[in-house]
C-alpha positions in Angstrom: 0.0 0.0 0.0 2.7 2.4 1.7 4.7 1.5 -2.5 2.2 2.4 -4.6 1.6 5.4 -2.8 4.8 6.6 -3.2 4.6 5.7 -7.0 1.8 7.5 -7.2 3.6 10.7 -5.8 6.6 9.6 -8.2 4.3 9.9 -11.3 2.6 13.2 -10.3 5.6 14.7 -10.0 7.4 13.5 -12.9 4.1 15.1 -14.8 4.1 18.4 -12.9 8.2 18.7 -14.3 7.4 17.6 -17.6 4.9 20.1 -17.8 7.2 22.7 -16.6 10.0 22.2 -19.1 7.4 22.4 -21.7 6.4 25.7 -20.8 9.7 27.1 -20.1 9.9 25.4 -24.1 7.0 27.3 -25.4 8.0 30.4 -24.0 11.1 30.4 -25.5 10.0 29.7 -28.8 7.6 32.1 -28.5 10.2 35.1 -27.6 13.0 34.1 -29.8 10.4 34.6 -32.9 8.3 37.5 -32.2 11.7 39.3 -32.8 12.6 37.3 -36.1 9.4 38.1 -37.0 8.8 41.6 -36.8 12.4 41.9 -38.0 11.0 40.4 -41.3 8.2 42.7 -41.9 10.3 45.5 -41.8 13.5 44.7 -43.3 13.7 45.9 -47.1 16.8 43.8 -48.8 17.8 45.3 -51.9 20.9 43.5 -53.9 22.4 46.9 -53.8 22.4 47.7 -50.2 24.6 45.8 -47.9 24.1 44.7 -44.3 26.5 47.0 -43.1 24.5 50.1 -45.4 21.4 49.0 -44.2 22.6 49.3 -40.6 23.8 52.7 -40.6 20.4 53.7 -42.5 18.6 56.6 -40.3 15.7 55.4 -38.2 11.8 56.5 -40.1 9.4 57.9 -37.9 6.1 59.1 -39.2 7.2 60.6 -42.9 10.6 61.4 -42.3 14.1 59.9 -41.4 15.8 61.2 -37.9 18.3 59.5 -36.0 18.7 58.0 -32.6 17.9 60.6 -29.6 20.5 59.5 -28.1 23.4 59.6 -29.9 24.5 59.6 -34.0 26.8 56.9 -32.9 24.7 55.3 -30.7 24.5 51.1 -31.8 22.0 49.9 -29.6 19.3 50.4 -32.0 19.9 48.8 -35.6 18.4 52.0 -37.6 16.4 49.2 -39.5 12.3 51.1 -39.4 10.0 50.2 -37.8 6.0 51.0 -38.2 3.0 49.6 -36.0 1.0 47.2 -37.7 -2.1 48.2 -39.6 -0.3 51.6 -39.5 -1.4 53.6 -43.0 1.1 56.0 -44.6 -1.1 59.3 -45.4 0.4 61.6 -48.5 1.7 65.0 -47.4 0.0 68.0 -48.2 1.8 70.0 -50.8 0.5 73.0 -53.4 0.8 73.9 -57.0 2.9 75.5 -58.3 4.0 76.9 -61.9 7.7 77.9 -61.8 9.7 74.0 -62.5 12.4 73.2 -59.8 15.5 75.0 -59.6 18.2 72.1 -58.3 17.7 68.7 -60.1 14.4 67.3 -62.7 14.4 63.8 -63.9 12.2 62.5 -66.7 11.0 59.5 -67.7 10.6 58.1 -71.6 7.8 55.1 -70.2 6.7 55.3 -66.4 5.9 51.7 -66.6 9.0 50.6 -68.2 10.9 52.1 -64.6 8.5 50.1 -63.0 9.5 47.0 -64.9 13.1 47.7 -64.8 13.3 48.4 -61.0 10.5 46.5 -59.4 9.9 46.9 -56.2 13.7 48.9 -56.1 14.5 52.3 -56.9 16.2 54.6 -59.3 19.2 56.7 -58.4 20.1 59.7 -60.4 23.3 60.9 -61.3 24.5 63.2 -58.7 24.1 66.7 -58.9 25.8 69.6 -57.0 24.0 72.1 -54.6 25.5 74.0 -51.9 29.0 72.0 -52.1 27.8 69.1 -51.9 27.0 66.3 -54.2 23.7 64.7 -53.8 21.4 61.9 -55.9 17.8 61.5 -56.2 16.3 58.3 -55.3 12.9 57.6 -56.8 10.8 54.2 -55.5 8.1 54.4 -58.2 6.5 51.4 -56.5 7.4 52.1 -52.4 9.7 52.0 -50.7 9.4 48.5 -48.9 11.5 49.3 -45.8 8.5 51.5 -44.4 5.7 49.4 -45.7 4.9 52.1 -48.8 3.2 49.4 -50.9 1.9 50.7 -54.6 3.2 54.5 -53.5 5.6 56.9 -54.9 8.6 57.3 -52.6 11.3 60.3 -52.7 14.5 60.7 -51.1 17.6 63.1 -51.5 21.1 61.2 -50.8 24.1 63.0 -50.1 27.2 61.6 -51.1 28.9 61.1 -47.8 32.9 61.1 -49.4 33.1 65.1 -48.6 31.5 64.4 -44.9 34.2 61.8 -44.3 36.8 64.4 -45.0 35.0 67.2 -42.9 32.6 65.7 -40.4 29.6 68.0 -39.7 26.0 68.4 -40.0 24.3 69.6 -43.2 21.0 71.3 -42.7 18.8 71.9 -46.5 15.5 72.4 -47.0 14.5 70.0 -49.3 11.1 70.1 -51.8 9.9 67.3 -54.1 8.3 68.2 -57.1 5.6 66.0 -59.9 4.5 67.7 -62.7 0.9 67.4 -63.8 0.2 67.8 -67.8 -3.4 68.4 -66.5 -3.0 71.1 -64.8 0.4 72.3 -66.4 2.1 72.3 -63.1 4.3 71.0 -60.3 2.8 69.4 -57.1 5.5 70.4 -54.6 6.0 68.6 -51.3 8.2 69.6 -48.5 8.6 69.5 -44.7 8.2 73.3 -43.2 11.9 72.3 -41.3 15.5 72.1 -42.7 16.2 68.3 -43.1 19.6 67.4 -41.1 22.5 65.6 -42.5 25.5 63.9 -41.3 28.0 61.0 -41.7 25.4 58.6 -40.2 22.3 59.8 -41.3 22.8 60.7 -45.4 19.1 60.2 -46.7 15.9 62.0 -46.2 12.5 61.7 -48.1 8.7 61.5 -47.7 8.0 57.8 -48.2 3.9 58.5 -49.5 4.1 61.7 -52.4 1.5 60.1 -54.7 -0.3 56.6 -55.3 1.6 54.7 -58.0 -2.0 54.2 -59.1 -2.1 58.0 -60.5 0.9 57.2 -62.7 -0.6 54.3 -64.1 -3.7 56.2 -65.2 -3.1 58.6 -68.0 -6.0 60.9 -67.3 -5.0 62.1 -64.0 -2.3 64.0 -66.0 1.0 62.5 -64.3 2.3 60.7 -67.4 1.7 62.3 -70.4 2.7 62.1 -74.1 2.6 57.9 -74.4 3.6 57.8 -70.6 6.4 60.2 -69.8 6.5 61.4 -66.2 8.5 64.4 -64.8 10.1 64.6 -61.0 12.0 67.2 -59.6 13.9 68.7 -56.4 15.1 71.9 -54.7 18.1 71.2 -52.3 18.8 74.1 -50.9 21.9 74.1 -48.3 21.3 76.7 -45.1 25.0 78.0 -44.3 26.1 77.8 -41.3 26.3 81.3 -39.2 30.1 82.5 -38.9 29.7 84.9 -36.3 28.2 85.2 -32.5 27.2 87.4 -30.5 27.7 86.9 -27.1 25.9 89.0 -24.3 27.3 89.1 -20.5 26.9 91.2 -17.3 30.1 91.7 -15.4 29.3 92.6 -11.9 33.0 92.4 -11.3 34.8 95.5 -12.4 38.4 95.9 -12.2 38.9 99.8 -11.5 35.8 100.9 -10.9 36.3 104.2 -9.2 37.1 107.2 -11.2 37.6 110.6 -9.6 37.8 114.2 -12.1 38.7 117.8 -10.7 37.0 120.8 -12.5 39.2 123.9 -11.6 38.5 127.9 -12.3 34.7 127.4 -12.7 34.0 130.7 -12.1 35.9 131.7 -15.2 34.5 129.0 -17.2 32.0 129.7 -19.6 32.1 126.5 -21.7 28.4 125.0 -21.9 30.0 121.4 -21.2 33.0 119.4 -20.2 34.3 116.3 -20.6 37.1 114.4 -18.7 40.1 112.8 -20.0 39.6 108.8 -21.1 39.8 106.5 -18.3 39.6 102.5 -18.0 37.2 100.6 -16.2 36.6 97.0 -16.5 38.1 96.9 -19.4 35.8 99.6 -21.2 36.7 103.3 -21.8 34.3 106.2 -20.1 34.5 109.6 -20.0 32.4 111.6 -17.4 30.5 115.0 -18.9 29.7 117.9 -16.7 27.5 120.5 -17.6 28.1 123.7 -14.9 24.8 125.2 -16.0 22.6 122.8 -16.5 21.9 120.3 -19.8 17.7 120.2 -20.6 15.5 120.7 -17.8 18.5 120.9 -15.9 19.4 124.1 -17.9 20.2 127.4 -15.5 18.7 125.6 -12.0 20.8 122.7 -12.2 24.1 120.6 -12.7 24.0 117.9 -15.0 26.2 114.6 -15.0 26.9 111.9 -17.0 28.8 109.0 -17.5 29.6 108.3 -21.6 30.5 104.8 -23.1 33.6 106.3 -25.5 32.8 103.7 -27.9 29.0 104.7 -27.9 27.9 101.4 -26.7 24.6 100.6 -26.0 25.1 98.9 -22.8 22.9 98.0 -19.3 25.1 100.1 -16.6 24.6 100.2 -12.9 27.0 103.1 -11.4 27.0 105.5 -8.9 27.9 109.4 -10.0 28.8 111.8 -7.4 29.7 115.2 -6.7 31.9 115.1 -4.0 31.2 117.2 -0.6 35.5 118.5 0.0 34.6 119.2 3.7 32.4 117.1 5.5 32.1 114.3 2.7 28.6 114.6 2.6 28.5 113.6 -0.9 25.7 114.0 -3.6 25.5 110.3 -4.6 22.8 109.3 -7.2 22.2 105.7 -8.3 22.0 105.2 -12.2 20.8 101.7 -13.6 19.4 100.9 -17.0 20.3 101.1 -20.5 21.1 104.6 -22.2 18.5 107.0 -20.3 20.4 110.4 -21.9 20.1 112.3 -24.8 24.2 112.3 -25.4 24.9 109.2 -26.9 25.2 106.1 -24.8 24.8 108.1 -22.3 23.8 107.5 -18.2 23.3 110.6 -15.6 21.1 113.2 -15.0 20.0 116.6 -16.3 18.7 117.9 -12.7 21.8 115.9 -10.6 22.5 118.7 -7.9 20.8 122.1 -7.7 23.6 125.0 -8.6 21.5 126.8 -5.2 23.6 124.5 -3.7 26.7 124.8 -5.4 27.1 128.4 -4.6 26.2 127.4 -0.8 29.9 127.3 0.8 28.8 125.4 3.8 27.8 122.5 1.6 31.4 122.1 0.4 30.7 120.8 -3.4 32.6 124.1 -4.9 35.8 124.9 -2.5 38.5 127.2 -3.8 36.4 127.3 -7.5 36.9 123.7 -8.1 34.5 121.0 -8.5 35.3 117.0 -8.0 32.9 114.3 -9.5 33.1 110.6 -9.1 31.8 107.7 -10.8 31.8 103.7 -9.4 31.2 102.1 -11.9 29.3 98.6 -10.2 28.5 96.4 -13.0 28.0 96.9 -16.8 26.8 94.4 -19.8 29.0 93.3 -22.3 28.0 92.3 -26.1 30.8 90.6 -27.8 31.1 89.6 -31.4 33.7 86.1 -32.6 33.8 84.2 -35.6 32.6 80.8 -35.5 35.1 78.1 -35.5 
């Protein structure tokens, strides 16, 4: 009794790790080719793209290429595209337009002769120049395969990656595509509102959905014309790369920021204004400006004062101007902050700064043996600095 029990318990558990194994199996099976699977339906093979050009192929979202977020060089994703299934390419929007292409036009003797002769491949133009570089157009009159474009027109631009391998950098163009309609005796133009970017690992770009192949099959929508000619076209146009920057800062840490200027014989001056000698602050010249008698409203109540940028820069200043007090140091100390506030140019001060009432009073001690003394701390200043890009 007590041996088949235990042969009973034997055999139940012999079953339960059978079972176990086989669904370890399945599982397996299962995960090694849901991979091998999508990677079938998206892979395009073409005889004249290698595995190693396919790789570095740029990664399609929606209906253009753009690389890896993470890096150009990053290799963790195989650039191979990808689309969700049941996922319909829609045609861009695009307008007519009468003037042809200015870059690049290719046309065709017999539309369905390309079709024959490339299949479900693509045509590649010669290449053409446009802003230094040498590009081809590649036309999939049948879809291109690699994003599931089945029985649509497909165009790309190429750029011949030879000059980036010699000078790595990124290419930006605005790219259109152009078909010409006999119907309507114009071009359909197609383009993406931003530049497209190029570089070493990303050399194509194109809208995978212009037109239904259907449309060039059908001579009375006007795409092929005369027997079955067809016409396609493209404007590459290269944006050059700014050479120069500007570069705006705010130094709050001026070098020599105090500057002191005696005015002597006032009495026997009769000069409307004065200006001080050149002086070096933060590495900037000033000059200080004194009108005696007043400068605007200022004029015959008050003295005016100013601090100048010698090079007439417009520039954010905070200083402090003074008029010094050559008894009890009872200074007349005004706070100026902002951008150019005075009519002189690039200019900071103050048309009413101290009344001349007070000037004349000899207890204030602002005017002491008919000299003057005005000071300027300069506390912080913006800076706008032009270089050439490297």
């Amino acid at each position: 009794m007590v041996a088949e029990e235990k042969k009973r318990n034997i055999s139940y558990g012999s079953i339960f790790v059978f079972c176990f194994f086989c669904f370890v199996f399945v599982a397996e099976v299962v995960r090694f080719v849901k991979p091998n699977y999508d990677f079938k339906q998206n892979v395009f093979t073409e005889r004249d793209v290698t595995v190693t050009e396919a790789i570095a192929e740029a990664v399609v979202e929606g209906s253009h290429f753009v690389m890896d977020s993470i890096s150009p060089c990053n290799s963790r994703r195989s650039g191979l595209p990808r689309r969700k299934q049941h996922e319909k390419l829609e045609a861009p929007i695009g307008q007519w337009r009468e003037r042809p292409p200015t870059t690049y036009c290719i046309k065709f003797e017999s539309f369905r002769t390309l079709l024959n002769l490339v299949k479900d491949g693509k045509y590649v133009s010669r290449p053409f120049s446009s802003g230094g570089y040498n590009w081809t157009y590649e036309i999939y009159p049948n879809g291109d395969k690699r994003v599931g474009a089945n029985g649509l027109i497909s165009l790309y631009v190429r750029i011949d990656n030879s000059t980036l391998i010699t000078n790595p950098q990124d290419v930006y163009a605005e790219i259109k595509f152009f078909v010409y309609n006999r119907k309507q005796d114009k071009y359909y133009s197609y383009h993406e509102p931003e530049a497209a970017r190029f570089h070493l690992f990303k050399t194509e770009w194109g809208i995978p959905s212009i037109q239904s192949t259907a449309n060039y099959l059908d001579p009375t929508t006007g795409y092929v014309f005369d027997g079955d000619q067809c016409v396609f076209g493209v404007d590459v146009f290269v944006a050059q790369p700014f050479k120069k920057w500007e570069v705006f800062s705010f130094d709050e840490h001026v070098n020599e920021p105090i500057f002191s200027w005696k005015l002597t014989h006032l009495s026997t001056s009769f000069s409307d204004s004065y200006t001080s000698g050149t002086f070096t602050s933060g590495g900037r010249n000033w000059v200080l400006k004194v009108y005696p008698n007043g400068d605007g409203y200022g004029k015959g109540n008050s003295l005016s004062l100013y601090l100048l940028s010698e090079s007439n820069e417009k520039a954010y200043v905070r200083a402090k101007l003074r008029v010094l007090d050559q008894i009890n140091s009872n200074h007349v100390e005004k706070l100026v902050e902002g951008w150019p506030n005075a009519a002189e140019n690039s200019g900071w001060g103050f048309e009413k700064f101290v009344p001349l009432a007070d000037l004349k009073d000899q207890s204030r001690g602002l005017v002491v043996d008919d000299a003057l003394k005005v000071e300027v701390e300069i506390i912080a200043f913006s800076k706008t600095d032009s270089t050439l890009n490297a």
